[in-house]
C-alpha positions as CSV (number, residue, x, y, z in Angstrom):
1,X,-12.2,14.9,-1.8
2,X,-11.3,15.7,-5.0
3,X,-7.3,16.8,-6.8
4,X,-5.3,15.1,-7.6
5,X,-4.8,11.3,-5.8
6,X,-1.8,11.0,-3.8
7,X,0.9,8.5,-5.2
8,X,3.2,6.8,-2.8
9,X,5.8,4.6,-4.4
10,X,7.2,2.4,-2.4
11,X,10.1,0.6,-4.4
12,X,12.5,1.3,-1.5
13,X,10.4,0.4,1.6
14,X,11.1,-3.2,2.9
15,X,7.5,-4.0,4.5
16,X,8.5,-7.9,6.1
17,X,8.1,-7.1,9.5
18,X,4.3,-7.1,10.9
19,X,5.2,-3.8,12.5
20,X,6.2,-2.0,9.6
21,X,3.0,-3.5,7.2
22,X,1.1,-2.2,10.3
23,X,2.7,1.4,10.1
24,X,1.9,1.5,6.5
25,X,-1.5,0.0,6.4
26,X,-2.1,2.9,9.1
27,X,-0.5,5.6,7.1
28,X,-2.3,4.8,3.7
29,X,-5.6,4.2,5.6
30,X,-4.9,7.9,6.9
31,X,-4.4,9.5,3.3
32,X,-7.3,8.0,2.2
33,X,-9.7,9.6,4.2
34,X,-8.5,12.8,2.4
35,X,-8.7,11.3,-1.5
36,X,-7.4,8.8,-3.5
37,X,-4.3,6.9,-2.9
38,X,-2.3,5.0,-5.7
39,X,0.4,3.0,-4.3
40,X,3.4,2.1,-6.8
41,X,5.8,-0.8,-6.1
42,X,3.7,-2.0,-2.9
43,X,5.9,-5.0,-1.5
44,X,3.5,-8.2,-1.9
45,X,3.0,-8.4,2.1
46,X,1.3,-4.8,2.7
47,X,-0.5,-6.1,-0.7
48,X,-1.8,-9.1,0.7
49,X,-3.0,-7.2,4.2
50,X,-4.2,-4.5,2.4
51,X,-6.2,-7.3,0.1
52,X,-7.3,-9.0,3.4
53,X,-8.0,-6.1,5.1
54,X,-10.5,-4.9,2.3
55,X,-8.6,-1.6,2.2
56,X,-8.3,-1.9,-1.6
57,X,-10.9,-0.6,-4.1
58,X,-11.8,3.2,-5.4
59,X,-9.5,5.0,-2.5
60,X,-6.6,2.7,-2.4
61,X,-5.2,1.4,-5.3
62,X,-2.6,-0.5,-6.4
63,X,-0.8,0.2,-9.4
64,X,2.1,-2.0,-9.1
65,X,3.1,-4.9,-7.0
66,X,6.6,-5.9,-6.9
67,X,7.9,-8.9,-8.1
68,X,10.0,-10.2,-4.8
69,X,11.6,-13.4,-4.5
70,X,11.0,-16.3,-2.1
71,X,13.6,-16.7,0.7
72,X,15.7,-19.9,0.6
């Protein structure tokens, strides 16, 4: 498990739906069991669940979180 960590960037991913927080919880979860993941941009729902989910820590890692407004 060592190289270089995999970086997803996910500024263009729109993660509100359960489904689609799901999918990527799966998919980071997945390229973690091969080495490190950093995770740029990560909307703040998929944060939060991957938080809650204690996912976070040395294999997934947030770099960034973005900075999204309230609805309303």
């Amino acid at each position: 498990m060592t190289g270089a960590p995999q970086v997803f960037d996910l500024s263009e991913v729109d993660a509100d739906a359960p489904e689609v927080v799901l999918a990527w919880v799966e998919r980071l979860r997945a390229a973690a069991a091969h080495g490190r993941v950093i995770v740029r941009e990560c909307p703040q729902m998929l944060a939060h669940t991957l938080y809650k989910s204690a996912l976070l820590g040395d294999a997934i890692v947030l770099e960034s979180v973005r900075a999204e407004e309230a609805y309303g």
